[in-house]
C-alpha positions as a LaTeX table, in Angstrom:
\begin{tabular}{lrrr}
\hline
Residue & $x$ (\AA) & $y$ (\AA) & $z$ (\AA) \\
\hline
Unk1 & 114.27 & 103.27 & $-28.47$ \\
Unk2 & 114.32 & 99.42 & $-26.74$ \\
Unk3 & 111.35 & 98.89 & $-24.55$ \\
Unk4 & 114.76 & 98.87 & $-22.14$ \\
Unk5 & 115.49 & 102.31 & $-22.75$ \\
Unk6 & 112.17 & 103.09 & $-22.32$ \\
Unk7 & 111.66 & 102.59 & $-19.14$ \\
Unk8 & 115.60 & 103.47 & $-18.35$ \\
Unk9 & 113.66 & 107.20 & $-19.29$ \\
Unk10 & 110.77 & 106.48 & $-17.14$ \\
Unk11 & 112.74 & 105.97 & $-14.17$ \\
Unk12 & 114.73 & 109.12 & $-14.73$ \\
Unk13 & 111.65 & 110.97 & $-15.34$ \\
Unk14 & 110.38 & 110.07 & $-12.17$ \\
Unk15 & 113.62 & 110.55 & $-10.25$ \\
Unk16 & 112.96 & 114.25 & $-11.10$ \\
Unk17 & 109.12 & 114.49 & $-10.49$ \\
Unk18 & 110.28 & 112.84 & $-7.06$ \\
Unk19 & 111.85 & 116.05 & $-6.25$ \\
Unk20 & 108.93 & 118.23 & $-6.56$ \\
Unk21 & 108.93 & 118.68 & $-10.22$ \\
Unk22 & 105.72 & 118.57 & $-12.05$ \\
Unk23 & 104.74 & 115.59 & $-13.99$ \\
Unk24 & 104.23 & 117.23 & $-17.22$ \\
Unk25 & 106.89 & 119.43 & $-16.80$ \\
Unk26 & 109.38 & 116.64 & $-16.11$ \\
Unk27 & 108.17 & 114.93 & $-19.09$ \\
Unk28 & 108.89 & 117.97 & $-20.98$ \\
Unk29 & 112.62 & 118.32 & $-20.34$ \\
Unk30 & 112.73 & 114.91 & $-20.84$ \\
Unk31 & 111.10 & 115.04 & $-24.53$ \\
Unk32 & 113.42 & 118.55 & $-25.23$ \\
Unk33 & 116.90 & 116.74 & $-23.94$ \\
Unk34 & 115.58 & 113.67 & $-26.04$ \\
Unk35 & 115.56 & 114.34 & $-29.58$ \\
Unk36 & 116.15 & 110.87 & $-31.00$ \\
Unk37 & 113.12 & 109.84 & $-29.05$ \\
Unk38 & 110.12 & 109.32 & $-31.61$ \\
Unk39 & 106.47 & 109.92 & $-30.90$ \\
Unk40 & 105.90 & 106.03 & $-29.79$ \\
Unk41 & 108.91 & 106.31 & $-27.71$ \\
Unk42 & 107.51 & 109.79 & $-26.10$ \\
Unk43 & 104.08 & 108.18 & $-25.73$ \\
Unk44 & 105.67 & 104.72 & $-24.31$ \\
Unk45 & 107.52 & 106.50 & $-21.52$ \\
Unk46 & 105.02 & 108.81 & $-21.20$ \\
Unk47 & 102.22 & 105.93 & $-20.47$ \\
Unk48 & 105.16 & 104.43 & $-18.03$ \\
Unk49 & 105.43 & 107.23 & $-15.98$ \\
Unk50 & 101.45 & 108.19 & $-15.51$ \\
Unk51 & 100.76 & 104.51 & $-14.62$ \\
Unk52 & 103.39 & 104.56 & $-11.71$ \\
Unk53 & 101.59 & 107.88 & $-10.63$ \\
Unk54 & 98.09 & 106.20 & $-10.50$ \\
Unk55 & 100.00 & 103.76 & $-8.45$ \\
Unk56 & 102.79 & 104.54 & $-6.55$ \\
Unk57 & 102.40 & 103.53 & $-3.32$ \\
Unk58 & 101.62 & 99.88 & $-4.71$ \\
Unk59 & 104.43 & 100.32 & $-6.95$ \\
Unk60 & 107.18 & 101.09 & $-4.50$ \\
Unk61 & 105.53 & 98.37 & $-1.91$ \\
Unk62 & 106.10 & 96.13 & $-4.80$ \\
Unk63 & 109.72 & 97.78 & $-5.77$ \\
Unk64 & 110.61 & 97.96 & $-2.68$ \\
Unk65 & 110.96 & 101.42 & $-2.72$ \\
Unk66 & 110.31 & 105.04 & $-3.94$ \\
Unk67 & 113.10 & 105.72 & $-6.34$ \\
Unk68 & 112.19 & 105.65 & $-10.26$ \\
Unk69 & 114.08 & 102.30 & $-10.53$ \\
Unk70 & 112.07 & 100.72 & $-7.63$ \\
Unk71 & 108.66 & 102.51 & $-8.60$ \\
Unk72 & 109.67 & 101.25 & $-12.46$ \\
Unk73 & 110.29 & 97.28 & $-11.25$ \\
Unk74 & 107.34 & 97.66 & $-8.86$ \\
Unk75 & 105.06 & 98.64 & $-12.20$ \\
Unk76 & 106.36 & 95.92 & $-14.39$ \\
Unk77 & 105.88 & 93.06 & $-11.47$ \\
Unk78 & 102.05 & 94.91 & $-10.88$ \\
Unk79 & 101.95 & 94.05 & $-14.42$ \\
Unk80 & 102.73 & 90.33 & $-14.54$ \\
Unk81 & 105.61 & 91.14 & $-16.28$ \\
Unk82 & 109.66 & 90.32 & $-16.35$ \\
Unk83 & 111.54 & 93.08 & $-14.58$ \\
Unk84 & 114.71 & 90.81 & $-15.61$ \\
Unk85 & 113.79 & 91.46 & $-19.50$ \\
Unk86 & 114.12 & 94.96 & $-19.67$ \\
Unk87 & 116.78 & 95.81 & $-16.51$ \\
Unk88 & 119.58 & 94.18 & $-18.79$ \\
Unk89 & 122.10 & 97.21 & $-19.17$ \\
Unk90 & 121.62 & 96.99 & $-23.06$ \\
Unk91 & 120.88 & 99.15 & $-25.61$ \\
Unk92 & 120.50 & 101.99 & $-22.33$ \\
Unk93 & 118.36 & 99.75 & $-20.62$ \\
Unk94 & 118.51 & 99.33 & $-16.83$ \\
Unk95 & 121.28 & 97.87 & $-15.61$ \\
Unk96 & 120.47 & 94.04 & $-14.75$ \\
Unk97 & 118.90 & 93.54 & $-10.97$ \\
Unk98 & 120.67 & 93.02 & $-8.00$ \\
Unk99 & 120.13 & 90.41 & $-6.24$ \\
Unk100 & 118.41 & 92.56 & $-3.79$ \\
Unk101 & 116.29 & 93.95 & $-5.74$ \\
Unk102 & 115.30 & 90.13 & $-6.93$ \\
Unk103 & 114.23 & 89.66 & $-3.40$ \\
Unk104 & 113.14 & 93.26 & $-3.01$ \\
Unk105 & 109.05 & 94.35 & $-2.43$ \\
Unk106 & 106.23 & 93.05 & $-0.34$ \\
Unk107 & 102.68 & 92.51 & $-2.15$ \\
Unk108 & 100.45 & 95.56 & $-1.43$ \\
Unk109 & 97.75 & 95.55 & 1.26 \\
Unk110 & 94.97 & 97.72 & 2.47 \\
Unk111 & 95.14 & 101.52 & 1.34 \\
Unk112 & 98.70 & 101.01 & $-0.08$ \\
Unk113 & 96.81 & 98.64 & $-2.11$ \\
Unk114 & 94.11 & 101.21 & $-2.91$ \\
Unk115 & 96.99 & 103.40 & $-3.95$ \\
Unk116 & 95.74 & 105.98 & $-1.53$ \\
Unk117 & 96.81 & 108.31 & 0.93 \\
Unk118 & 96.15 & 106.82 & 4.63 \\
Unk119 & 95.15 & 110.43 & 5.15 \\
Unk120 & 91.83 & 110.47 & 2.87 \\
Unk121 & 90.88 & 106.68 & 3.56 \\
Unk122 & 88.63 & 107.43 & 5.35 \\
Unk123 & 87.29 & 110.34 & 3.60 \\
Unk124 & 86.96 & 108.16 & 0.90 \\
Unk125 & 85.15 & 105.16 & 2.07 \\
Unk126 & 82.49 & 107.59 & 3.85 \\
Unk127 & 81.79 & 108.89 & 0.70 \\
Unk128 & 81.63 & 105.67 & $-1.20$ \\
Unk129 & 80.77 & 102.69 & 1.28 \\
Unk130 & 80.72 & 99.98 & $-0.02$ \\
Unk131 & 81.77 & 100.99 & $-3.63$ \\
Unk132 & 85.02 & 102.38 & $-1.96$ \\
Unk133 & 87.44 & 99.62 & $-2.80$ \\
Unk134 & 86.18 & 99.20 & $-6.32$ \\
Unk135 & 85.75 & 102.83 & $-7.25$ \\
Unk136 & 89.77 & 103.21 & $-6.06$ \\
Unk137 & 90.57 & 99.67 & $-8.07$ \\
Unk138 & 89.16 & 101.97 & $-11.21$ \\
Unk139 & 91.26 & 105.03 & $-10.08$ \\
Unk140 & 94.13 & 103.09 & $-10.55$ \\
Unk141 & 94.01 & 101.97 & $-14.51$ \\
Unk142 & 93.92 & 104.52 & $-17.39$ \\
Unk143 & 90.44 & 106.40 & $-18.25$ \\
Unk144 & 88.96 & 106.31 & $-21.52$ \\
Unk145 & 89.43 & 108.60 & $-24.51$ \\
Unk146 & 86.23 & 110.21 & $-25.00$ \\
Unk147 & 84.79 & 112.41 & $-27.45$ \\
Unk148 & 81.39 & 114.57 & $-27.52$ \\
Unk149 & 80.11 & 115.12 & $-30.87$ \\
Unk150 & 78.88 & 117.99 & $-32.14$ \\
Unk151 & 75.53 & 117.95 & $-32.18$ \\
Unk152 & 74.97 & 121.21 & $-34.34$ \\
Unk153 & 77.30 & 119.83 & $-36.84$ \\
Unk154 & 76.39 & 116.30 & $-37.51$ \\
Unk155 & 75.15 & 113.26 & $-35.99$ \\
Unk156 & 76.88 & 110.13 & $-33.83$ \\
Unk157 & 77.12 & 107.67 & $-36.50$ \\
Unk158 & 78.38 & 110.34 & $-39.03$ \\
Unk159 & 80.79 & 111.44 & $-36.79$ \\
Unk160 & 82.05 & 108.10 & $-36.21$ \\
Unk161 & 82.37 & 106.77 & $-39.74$ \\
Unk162 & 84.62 & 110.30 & $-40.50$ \\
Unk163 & 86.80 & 109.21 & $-37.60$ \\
Unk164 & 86.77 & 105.78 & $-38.91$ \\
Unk165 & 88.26 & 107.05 & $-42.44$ \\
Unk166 & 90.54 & 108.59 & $-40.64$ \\
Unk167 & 92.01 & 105.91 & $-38.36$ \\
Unk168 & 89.92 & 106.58 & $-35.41$ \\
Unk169 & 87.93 & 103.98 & $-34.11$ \\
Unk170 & 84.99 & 104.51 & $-31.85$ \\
Unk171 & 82.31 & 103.09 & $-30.64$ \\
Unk172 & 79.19 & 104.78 & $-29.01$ \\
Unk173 & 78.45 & 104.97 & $-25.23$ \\
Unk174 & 75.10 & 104.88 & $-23.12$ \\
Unk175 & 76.35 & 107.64 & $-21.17$ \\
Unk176 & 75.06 & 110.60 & $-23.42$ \\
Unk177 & 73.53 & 110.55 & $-26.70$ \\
Unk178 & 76.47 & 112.50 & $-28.09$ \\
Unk179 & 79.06 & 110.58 & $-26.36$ \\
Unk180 & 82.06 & 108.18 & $-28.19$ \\
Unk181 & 84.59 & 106.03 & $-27.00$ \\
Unk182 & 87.88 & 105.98 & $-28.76$ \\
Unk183 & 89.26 & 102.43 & $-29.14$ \\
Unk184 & 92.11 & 102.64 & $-31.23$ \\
Unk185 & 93.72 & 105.65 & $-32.91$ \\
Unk186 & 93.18 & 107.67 & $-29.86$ \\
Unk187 & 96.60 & 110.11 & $-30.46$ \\
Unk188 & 95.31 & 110.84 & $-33.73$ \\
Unk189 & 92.33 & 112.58 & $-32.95$ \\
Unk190 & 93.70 & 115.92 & $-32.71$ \\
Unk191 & 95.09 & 115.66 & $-36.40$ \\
Unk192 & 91.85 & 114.72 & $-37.86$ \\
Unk193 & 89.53 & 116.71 & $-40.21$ \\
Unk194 & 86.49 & 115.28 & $-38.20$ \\
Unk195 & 88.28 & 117.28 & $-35.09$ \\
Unk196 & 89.78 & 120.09 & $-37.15$ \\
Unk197 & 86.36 & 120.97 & $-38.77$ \\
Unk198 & 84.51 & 120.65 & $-35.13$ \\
Unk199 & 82.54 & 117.44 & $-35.93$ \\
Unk200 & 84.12 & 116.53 & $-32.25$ \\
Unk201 & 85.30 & 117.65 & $-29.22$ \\
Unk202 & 87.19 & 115.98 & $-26.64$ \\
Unk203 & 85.40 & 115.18 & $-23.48$ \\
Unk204 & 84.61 & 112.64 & $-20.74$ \\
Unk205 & 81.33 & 110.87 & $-20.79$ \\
Unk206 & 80.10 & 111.69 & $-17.56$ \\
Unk207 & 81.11 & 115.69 & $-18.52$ \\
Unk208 & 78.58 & 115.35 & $-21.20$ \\
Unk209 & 76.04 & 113.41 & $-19.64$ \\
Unk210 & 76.10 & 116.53 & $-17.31$ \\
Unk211 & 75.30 & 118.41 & $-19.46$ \\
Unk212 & 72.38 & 116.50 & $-20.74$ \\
Unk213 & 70.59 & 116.49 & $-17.25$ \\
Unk214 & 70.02 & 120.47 & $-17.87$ \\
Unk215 & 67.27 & 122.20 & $-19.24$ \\
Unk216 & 66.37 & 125.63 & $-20.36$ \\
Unk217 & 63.17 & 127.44 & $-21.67$ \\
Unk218 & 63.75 & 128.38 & $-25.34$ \\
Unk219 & 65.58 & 132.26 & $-25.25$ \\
Unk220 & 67.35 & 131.64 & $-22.06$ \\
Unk221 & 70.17 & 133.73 & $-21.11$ \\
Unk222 & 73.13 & 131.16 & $-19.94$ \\
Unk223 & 76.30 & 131.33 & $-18.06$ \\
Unk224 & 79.04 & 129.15 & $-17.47$ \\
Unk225 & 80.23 & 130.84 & $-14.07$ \\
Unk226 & 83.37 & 128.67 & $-14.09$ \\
Unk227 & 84.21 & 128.11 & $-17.78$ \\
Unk228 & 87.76 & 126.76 & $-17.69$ \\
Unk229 & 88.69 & 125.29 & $-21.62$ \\
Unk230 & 84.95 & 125.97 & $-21.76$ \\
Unk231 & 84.55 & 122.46 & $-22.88$ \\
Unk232 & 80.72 & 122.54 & $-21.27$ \\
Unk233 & 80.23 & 126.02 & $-22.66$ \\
Unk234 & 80.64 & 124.56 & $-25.96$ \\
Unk235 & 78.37 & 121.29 & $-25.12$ \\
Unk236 & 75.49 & 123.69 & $-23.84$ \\
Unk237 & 75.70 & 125.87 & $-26.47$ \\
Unk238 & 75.65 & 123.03 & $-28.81$ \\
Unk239 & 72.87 & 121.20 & $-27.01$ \\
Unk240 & 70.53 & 124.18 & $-26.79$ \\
Unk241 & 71.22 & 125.99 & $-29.86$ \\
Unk242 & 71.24 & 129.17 & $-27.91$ \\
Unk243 & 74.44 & 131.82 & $-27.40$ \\
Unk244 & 76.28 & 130.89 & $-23.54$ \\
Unk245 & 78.40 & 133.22 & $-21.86$ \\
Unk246 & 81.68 & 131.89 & $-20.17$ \\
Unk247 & 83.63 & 133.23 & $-17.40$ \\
Unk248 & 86.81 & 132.42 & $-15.39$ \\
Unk249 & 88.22 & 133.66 & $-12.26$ \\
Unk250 & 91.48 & 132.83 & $-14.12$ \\
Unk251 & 90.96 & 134.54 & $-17.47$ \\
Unk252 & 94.12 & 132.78 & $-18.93$ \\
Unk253 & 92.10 & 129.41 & $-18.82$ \\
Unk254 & 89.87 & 130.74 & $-21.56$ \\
Unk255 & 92.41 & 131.91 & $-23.82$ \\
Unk256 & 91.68 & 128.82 & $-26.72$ \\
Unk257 & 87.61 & 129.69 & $-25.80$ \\
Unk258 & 87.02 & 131.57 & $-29.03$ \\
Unk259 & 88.94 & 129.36 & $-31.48$ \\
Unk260 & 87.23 & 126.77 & $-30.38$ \\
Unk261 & 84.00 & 128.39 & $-30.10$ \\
Unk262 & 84.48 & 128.98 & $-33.99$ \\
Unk263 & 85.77 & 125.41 & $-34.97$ \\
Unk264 & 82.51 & 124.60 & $-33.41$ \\
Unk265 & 80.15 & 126.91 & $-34.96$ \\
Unk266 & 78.93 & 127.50 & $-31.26$ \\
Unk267 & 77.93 & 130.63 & $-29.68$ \\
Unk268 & 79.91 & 131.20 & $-26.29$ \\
Unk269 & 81.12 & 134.69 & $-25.21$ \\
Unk270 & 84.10 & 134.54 & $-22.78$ \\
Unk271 & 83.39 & 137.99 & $-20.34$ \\
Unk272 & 85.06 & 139.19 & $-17.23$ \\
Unk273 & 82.78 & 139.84 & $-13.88$ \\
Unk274 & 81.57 & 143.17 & $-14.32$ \\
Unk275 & 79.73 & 141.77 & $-17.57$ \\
Unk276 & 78.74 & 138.83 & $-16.24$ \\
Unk277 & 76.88 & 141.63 & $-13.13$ \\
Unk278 & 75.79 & 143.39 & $-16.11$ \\
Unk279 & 74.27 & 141.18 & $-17.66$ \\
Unk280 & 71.97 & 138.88 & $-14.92$ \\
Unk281 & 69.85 & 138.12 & $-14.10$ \\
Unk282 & 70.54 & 134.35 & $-15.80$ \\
Unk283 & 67.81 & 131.76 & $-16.14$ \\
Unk284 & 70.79 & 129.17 & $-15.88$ \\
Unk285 & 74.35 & 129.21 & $-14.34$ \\
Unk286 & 76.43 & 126.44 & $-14.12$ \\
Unk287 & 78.97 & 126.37 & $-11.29$ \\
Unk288 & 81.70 & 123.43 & $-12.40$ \\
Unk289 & 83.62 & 124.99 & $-9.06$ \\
Unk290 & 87.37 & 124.02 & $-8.66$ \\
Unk291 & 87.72 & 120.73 & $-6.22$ \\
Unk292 & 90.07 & 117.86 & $-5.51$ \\
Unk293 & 89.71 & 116.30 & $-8.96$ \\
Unk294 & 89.16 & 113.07 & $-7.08$ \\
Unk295 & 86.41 & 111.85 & $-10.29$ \\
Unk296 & 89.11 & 112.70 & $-12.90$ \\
Unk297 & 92.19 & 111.32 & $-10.93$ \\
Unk298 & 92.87 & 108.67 & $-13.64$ \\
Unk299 & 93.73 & 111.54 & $-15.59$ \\
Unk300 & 95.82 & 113.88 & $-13.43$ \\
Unk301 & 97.10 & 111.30 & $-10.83$ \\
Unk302 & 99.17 & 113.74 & $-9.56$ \\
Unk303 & 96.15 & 115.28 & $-7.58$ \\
Unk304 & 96.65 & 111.86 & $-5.31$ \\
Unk305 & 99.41 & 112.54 & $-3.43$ \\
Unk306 & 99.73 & 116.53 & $-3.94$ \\
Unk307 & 96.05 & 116.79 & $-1.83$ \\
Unk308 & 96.07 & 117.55 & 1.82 \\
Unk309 & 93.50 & 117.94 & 4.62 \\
Unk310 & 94.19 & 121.32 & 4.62 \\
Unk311 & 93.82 & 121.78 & 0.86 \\
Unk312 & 90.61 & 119.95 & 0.79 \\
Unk313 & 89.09 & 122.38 & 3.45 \\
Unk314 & 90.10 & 125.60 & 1.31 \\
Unk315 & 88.25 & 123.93 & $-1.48$ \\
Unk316 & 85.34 & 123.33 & 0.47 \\
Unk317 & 85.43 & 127.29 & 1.69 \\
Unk318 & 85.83 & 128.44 & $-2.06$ \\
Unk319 & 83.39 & 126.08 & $-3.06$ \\
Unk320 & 81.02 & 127.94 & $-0.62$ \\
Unk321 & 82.13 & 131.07 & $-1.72$ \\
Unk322 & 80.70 & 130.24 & $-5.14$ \\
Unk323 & 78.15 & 129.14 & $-4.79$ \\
Unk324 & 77.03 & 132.20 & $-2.84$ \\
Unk325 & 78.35 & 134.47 & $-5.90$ \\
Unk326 & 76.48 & 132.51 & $-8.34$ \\
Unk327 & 73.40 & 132.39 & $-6.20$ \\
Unk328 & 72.96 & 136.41 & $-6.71$ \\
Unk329 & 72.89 & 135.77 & $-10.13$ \\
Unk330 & 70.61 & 133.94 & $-11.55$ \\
Unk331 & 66.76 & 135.12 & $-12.19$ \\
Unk332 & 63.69 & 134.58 & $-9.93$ \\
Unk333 & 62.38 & 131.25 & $-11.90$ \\
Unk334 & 66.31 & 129.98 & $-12.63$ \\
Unk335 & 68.37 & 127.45 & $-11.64$ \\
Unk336 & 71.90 & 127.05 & $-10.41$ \\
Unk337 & 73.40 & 123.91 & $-11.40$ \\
Unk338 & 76.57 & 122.81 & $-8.69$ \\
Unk339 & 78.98 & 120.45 & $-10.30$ \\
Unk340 & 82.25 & 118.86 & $-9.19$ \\
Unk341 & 84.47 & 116.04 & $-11.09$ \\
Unk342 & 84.51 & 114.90 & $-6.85$ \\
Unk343 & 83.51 & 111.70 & $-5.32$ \\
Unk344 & 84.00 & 112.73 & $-2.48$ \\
Unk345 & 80.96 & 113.82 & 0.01 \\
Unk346 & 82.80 & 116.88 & 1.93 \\
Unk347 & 82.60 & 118.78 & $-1.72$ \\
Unk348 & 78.99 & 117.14 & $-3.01$ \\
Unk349 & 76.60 & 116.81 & $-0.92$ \\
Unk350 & 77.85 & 118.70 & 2.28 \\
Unk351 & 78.43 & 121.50 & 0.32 \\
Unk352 & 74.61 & 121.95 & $-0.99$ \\
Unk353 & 73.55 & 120.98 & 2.51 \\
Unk354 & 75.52 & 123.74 & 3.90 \\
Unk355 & 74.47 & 126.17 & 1.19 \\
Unk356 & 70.56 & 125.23 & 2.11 \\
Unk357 & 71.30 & 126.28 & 5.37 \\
Unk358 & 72.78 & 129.17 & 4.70 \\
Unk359 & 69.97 & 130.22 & 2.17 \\
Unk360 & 66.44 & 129.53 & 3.15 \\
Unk361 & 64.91 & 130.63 & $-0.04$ \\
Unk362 & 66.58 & 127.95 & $-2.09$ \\
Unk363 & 65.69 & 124.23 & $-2.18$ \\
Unk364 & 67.10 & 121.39 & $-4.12$ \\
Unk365 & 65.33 & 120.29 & $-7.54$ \\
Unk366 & 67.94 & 117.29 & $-7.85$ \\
Unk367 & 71.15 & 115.71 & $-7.83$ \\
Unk368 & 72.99 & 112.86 & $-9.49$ \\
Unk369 & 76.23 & 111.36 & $-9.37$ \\
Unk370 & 78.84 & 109.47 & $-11.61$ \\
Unk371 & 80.98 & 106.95 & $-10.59$ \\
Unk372 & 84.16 & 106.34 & $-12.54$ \\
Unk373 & 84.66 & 103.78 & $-14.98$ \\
Unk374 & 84.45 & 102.57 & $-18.62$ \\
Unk375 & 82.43 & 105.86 & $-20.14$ \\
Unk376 & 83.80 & 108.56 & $-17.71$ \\
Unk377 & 85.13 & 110.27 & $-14.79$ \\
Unk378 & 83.39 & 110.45 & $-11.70$ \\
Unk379 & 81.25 & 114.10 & $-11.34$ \\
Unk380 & 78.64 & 115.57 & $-9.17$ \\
Unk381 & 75.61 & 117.95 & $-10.09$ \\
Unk382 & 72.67 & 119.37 & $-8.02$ \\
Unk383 & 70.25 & 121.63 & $-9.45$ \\
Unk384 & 68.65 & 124.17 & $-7.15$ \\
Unk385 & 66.02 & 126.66 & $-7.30$ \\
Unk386 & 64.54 & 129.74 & $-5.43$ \\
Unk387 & 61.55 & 128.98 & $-3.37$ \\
Unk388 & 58.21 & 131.20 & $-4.62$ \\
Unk389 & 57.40 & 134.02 & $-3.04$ \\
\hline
\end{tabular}
């Protein structure tokens, strides 16, 4: 494919996710009605098509409007680039500009700018003052490739000069001990030995880093409340050398768990809840609840525009909701560690201020928080404990 027809897909990609469709699932239908399309051309549109949905509201400002063509030309002129090189009607490129669309767009102000909703503007710069314009500059470029290595397998440089023989170049990040960033080869880490043999996983920086603020006495019986992939199931078990348990409201989200769990060499148990009541009291349990995603929206952009007020305050009320579970379940002298990939202060903060109130015998230990940028998403954790009798 032309860098033309490239985007001549992107823009009918996004026609379709502008009717409700899914991004991935758009880009699916796309790839399966698109068979001469090879694996650069799949990534190129691909790469097209998230970057207008980190920034579509600047996009179709710049466009001129929301349709995949405008949202396409809005991209390319956000990009210092030619919209009149690629909309040229050959090889299936985009027919050439009108001159309308030559004329078409405004430059982006304010929250359209931002590439926000006006809805959680403010939302967003009471949770990050000052930091709020920068923190949503960041949200709008691509995150990093990140990988966690596998601690009971091998070291960081060892890791990294296996992915280097293999065309996988990294370099190592302040973030967590066991943290790399990819910096070229990134699509090929899933069809590496150094991946394939569990030397590393993939995961953000600030994920790991996480991980590394917990602690456990040696023999400690752990749970990962909230397990999802499991991907910090796998880091704690890796980092304390000790067997984790994982659950899942959603079962289904575990169902690559043990695989993994083997590639790894890491002891994690995925269990359903009458186990996980069987089994506590835990010394540690990890609550990574479900939230807006607003620390990982570089990754699903989607989560942008699909959030609403009313969305955000079911969140909070499940968020509450487990944390109130979890609390019953861990042991006199444990801890219950609250995370959230959120920047936002109605799900962080608020939400262990609110469960303080609602427990008296609990008190904070600590909390931390991750902004977005070069070596990971944005998360949240606060550790608490039960006051002594």
């Amino acid at each position: 494919m032309t860098p033309g027809a490239r985007v001549a897909a992107a823009i009918e990609i996004l026609d379709i996710i502008r009717t409700g469709a899914p991004a991935e699932a758009a880009l699916t239908r796309w790839a399966r009605g698109s068979r001469f399309a090879g694996s650069k051309d799949r990534a190129a549109v691909r790469d097209h098509v998230y970057d207008v949905l980190r920034r579509w509201r600047s996009c179709a400002a710049l466009g001129g409007a929301e349709d995949g063509r405008s949202l396409m030309l809005g991209l390319l002129r956000g990009s210092d680039m030619d919209p009149a090189a690629l909309f040229t009607g050959d090889g299936h490129a985009p027919n050439p500009l009108t001159d309308e669309e030559k004329t078409a767009g405004d430059a982006p102000q304010g929250v359209v700018a931002a590439d926000l909703p006006d809805w959680l503007w403010p939302h967003w710069c009471d949770s990050l003052g000052a930091q709020a314009g920068a923190v949503a500059e960041v949200m709008r470029h691509r995150a990093p490739v990140m990988l966690r290595v596998n601690s009971a397998r091998t070291t960081r440089e060892d890791a990294r000069k296996a992915l280097q023989d293999q065309g996988v170049i990294s370099r190592t990040s302040d973030v967590s001990p066991t943290a790399l960033v990819v910096t070229e080869g990134a699509r090929r880490v899933a069809l590496s030995e150094a991946y394939a043999s569990g030397l590393v996983e993939l995961q953000d920086g600030a994920s790991q880093a996480l991980v590394d603020e917990l602690s456990v006495p040696k023999g400690s019986a752990i749970l990962d409340f909230c397990a999802g992939g499991g991907g910090k199931a796998l880091a704690m078990a890796a980092r304390f050398g000790a067997p984790v348990l994982a659950h899942d409201a959603i079962p289904a989200r575990m169902k690559d768990l043990p695989a993994r769990a083997a590639r790894a060499g890491a002891q994690v148990e995925p269990v359903d809840i009458d186990t996980v009541r069987a089994r506590a009291p835990f010394d540690l349990v990890l609550t990574d609840v479900p939230c807006s995603g607003s620390g990982a929206w570089r990754r699903a952009p989607e989560g942008k525009w699909t959030l609403t007020q009313a969305r955000l305050d079911e969140l909070n009320a499940t968020q509450d909701a487990i944390l109130d579970e979890a609390a019953a379940l861990v042991g006199a002298s444990g801890v219950l560690a609250y995370a959230t990939c959120s920047v936002l202060e109605c799900e962080n903060v608020a939400r262990v201020a609110a469960f303080l109130t609602r427990h008296r015998d609990w008190y904070l230990l600590r909390d931390r928080a991750w902004l977005p940028g070069s070596e990971g998403d944005g998360f949240f954790l606060a550790l608490l404990a039960k006051r002594q009798q």
